[in-house]
N, C-alpha and C positions, 0 to 999 in steps of 0.2 A: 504494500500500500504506500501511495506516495506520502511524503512526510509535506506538512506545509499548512498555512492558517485555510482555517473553514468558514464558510460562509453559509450561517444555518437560518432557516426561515421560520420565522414565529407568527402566526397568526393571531391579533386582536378584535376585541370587538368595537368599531370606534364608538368614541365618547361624546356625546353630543355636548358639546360645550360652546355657549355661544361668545366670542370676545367682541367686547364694546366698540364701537367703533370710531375709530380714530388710535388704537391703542395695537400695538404690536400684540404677535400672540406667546412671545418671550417677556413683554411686560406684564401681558396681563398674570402667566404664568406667576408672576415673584406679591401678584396681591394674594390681601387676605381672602379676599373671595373666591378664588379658586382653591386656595391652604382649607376653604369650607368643604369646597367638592370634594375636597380629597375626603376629608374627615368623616363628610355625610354619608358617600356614598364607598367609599373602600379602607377607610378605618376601621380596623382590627381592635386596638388597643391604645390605652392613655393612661399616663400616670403622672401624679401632682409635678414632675419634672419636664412637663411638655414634652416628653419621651414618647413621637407617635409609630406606632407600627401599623403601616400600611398594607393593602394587597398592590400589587403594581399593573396598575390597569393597560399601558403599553409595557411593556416586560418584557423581559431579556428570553425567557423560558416560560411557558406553562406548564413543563415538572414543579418549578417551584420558584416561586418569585418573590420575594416581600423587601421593605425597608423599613429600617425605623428614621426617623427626622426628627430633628431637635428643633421642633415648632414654635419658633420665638416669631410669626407673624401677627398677633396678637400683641407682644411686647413690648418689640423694636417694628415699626413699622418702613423705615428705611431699609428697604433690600440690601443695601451697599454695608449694613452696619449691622447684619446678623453674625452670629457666631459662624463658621465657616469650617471649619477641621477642630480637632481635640485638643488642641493646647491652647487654643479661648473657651474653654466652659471650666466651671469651679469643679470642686474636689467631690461635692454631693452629687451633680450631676454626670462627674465623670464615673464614680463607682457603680452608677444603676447603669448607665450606659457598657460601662465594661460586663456587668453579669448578665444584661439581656441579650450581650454580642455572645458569652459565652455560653447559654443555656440555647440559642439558635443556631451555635455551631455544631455544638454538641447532638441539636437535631437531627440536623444535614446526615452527619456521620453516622450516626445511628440508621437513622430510616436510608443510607445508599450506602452501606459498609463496604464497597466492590470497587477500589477506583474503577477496576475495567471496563463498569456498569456505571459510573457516572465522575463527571467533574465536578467537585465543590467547591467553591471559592465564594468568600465576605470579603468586602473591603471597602473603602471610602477615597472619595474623592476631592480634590480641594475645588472648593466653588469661591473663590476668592473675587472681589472687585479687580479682573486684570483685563477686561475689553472693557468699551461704554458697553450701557446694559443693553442697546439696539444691536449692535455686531452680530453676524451671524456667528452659530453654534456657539453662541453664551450659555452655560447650563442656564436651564431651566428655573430649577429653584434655588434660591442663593441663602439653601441653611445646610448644618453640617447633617448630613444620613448617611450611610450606612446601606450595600444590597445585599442581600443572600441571596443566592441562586445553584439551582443545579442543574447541568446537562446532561439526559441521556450520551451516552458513549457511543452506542450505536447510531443516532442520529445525527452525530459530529462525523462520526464514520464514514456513512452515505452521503454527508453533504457536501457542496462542491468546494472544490480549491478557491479561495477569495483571491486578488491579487495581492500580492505579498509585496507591491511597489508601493500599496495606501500608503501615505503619511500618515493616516491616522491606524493603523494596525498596531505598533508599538513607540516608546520614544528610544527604544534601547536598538543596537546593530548600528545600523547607517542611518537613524534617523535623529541619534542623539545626541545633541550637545556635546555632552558630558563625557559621553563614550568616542564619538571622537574625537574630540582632541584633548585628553586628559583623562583616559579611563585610568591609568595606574595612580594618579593623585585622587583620584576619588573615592577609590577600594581604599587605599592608605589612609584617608582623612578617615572613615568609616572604621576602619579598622582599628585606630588609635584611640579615636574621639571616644568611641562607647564603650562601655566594661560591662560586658554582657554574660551572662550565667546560664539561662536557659534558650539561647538564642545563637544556632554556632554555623558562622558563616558558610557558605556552598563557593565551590570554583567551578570554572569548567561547567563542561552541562546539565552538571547533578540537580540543575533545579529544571530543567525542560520538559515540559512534554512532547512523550514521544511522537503523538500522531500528527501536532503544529506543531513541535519543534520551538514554542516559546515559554517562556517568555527569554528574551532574546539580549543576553548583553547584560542584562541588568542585577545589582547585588542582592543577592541571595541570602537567608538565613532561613533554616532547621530549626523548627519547634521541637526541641528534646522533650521526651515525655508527651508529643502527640496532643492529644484533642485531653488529656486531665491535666496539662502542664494549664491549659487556657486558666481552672478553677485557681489560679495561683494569682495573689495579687501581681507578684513580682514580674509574671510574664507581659501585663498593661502595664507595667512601669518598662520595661523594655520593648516594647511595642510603642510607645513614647520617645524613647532616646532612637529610634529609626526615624522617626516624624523629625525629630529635632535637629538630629544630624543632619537630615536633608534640607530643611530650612534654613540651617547656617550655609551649605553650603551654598545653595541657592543665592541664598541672600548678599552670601561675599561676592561669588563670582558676580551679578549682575548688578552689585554696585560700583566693581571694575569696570564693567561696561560702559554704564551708565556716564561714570568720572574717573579720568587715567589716576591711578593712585590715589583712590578715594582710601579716607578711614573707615574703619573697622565699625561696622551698622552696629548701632544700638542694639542693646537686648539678645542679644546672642549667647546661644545655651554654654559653646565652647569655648570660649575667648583665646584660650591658648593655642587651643589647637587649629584655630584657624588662623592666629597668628603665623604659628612657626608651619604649619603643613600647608598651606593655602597659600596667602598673603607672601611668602617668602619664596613662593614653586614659582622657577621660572617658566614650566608647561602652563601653569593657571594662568598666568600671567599673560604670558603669549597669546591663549584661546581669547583672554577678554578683549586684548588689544584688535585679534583677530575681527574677531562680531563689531566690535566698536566701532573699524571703519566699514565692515558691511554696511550698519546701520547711516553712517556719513552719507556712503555713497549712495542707499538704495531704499528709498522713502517706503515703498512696499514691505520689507526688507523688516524695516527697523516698525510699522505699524504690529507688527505681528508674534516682536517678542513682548513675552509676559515677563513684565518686571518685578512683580511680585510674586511670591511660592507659588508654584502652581503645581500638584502633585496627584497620583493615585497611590492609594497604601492595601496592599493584598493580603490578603490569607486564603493559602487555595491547599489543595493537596492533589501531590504528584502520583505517578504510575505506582509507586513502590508505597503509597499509602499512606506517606510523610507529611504533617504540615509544613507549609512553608511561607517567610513570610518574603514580601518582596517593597519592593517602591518606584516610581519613576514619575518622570518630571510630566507633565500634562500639554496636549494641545489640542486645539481646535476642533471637536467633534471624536477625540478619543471618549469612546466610553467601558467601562471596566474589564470589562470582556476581553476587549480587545487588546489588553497585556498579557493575555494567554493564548493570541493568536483564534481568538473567536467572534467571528463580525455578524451579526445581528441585524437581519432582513425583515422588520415587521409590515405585512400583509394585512389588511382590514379582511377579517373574513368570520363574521360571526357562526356561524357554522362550526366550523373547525375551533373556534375559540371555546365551545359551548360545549363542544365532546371531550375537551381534555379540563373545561371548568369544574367537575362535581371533587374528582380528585386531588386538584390542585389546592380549593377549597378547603377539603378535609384536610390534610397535612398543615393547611394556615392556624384553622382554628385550634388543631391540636398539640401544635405549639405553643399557639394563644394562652390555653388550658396551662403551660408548664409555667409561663411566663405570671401569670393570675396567680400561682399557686406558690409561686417565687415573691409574690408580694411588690412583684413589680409593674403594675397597674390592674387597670379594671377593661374588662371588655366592652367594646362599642357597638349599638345595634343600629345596623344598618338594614334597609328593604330585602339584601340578600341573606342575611346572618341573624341572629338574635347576641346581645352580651353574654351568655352566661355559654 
C-alpha cells in the first residue's frame, strides 16, 4: 500500500444558520449568538467553569467527534481578547480542563483499543489574534477548545492519496520555518529548555504513521506510562513546558524578524535558555535575517507571516499503540488532522450523516455520563438529547 497523506470524506448535515447581513460569516461565527447555537442545539455539557462540551456539527469524523471550549462569549465579549490556548486560563480552570481532556482520552482508548482499527488523537489549536478577523481561513471561533476525534483505519485505508504538495497538510518537512532553516537549534532549545520526567523525546521516524507517513519533521515526545501517565498531574505540567517552549521560541525568532537584534520579548518562560541557545545561534540568527528581507522585499510575502504564537498541540497514538505528544507552528487553513497527514472532505449529505448519527451519539452521551459522574459539569438538553 502506498504510504502518503489521505484524503477522507465526511458527510454532514448542513446547518441552517442564517448570518445577518452585512456581516461576514467568520464574524458572525466569533458572536455570542451563534456561541447560542452551539449550546442550544449541540451542547452536551457545562460546568460552573464555562467548560462546554460540544457534538461537532461539521466534524472531522462521524466515528467520533466532540470538543470542549472554554466559552468566555458571554464574559469577554471582544473576540480578539478571549482566552486562546492554556497558558491564559487560571489554575481552577486549568485542573477541570486537564481531567475532562483526560477522562475523554481515556474514552477514545478504551472504546478503539486496536491502533490498527482506529487513529486517536486530542489536541488544541492556537486561535490567537494573528490575521484581521475578515482574512480568509481565520479560525472560526476565537476561544481556546480542544477536538477529540477518531478515524476508522480502514476508511483512511480506502481513501485516496491527498496531495502531499498542500501547504496546508503539515508545517513540518518542506513547509516549515523552523525545520528549515534551523531544525538542529530547535530540537536543542527543546531539548535543554525542559526537564521532562514523563515525556521522552522521539528521533527519526519513531513518531510516524505508517500509512501517511506523518506527522513529518516535527518534535516528538512519548507519553511513558501511556493513557494512566494522563491521570498524573505532573504529565499537564509537562504538556505545558511543550506549549511554552514553543512560544519562547516562536516568540524570539519573530521578534528577530520583526527588528534586526531586537531584545529578548517580555514574559518569557526561559530566559536563559533562549539567551544562550537562540539569541547567541548564528543559524537563528541567519533564518531571521533570512525572512526579514523576504518580508522587505515581498508585501504578499510579509502579509502572511503570523507574528504572534500560532500553534497546534497533539496527542494522538501511533501504530505501536504509544501516546504521543507533538507541536507545530500553524497556518492558514491547517486544521488538526492535518498534522497527521489527514485532510478532511466534508460533503453536505444528510442521509449519510443520519446513518452513522445514532452511534456517534451514543458514545457522546456516554462519555457525557463519565464526565457528570466526575463532577465535572451537568448535562444539556437539547431537541436531540435529554440532560440526564
Amino acid at each position: 500500500m502506498q504510504i502518503g497523506p489521505r484524503e477522507i470524506i465526511t458527510p454532514f448535515r448542513p446547518i441552517p444558520l442564517d448570518v445577518p447581513e452585512g456581516m461576514k460569516p467568520n464574524e458572525f461565527f466569533n458572536s455570542t449568538e451563534n456561541l447560542n447555537d452551539l449550546v442550544n442545539n449541540n451542547g452536551l455539557l457545562l460546568n460552573p467553569e464555562n467548560l462546554l462540551m460540544y457534538r461537532k456539527a461539521l466534524g472531522h469524523s462521524n466515528a467520533f467527534d466532540a470538543s470542549i471550549i472554554y466559552n468566555t462569549s458571554q464574559s469577554i465579549l471582544n473576540p480578539l481578547g478571549r482566552p486562546v490556548r492554556r497558558t491564559q486560563i487560571d489554575a481552577g480552570v486549568k485542573s477541570v480542563w486537564n481531567r475532562m481532556n483526560q477522562i475523554m482520552i481515556e474514552y477514545m482508548i478504551e472504546q478503539y483499543p486496536d491502533p490498527a482499527e482506529a487513529l486517536v488523537l486530542a489536541g488544541e489549536a492556537s486561535l490567537d489574534a494573528t490575521w484581521p478577523l475578515t482574512s480568509p481561513g481565520v479560525p472560526s471561533i476565537r476561544m481556546l477548545h480542544n477536538h477529540f476525534i477518531v478515524f476508522p483505519m480502514q476508511d483512511l485505508r480506502e481513501a485516496k492519496l491527498a496531495d502531499s504538495d498542500n501547504p496546508n497538510l503539515t508545517d513540518g518537512g518542506q513547509h516549515s520555518l523552523f525545520q528549515a532553516y534551523m531544525r538542529s537549534v530547535y530540537r536543542d532549545f527543546f531539548d535543554q529548555a525542559l526537564h521532562l520526567e514523563i515525556l521522552k523525546p522521539l528521533h527519526g521516524d519513531e513518531s510516524n504513521l505508517s500509512l501517511t507517513g506523518y506527522p513529518q519533521g516535527l518534535p516528538c515526545w512519548e507519553v511513558q506510562g501511556g493513557v494512566d501517565a494522563l491521570k498524573d498531574v505532573r504529565f499537564w505540567a509537562e504538556y505545558d513546558l511543550v506549549l511554552q517552549g514553543f512560544i519562547d521560541f516562536y516568540r524570539a525568532f519573530f521578534s528577530q524578524v520583526s527588528t534586526r537584534n531586537a531584545a529578548m520579548p517580555r514574559d518569557i518562560y526561559f530566559p536563559k535558555e533562549v539567551e544562550s541557545i537562540l539569541l547567541f545561534n548564528n543559524d537563528f540568527m541567519k533564518a531571521a535575517k533570512k525572512v526579514r528581507d523576504h518580508c522587505v522585499r515581498d508585501a504578499k510575502y510579509a502579509n502572511s507571516i503570523r507574528w504572534q504564537p500560532a500553534f497546534k498541540q497533539l496527542i494522538y497514538r501511533n501504530d505501536e499503540g504509544k501516546l504521543i505528544v507533538t507541536i507545530s507552528q500553524n497556518s492558514v487553513g491547517n486544521a488538526i488532522t492535518e498534522l497527521l497527514g489527514v485532510v478532511v472532505k466534508r460533503v453536505p449529505d444528510a442521509d449519510a450523516y443520519e446513518q452513522a448519527e445514532p452511534a456517534l451519539l451514543e458514545k457522546l452521551l456516554d462519555v457525557r455520563s463519565r464526565l457528570i459522574e466526575a463532577d465535572l459539569g451537568e448535562g444539556i438538553a437539547t431537541k436531540y438529547w435529554d440532560a440526564s
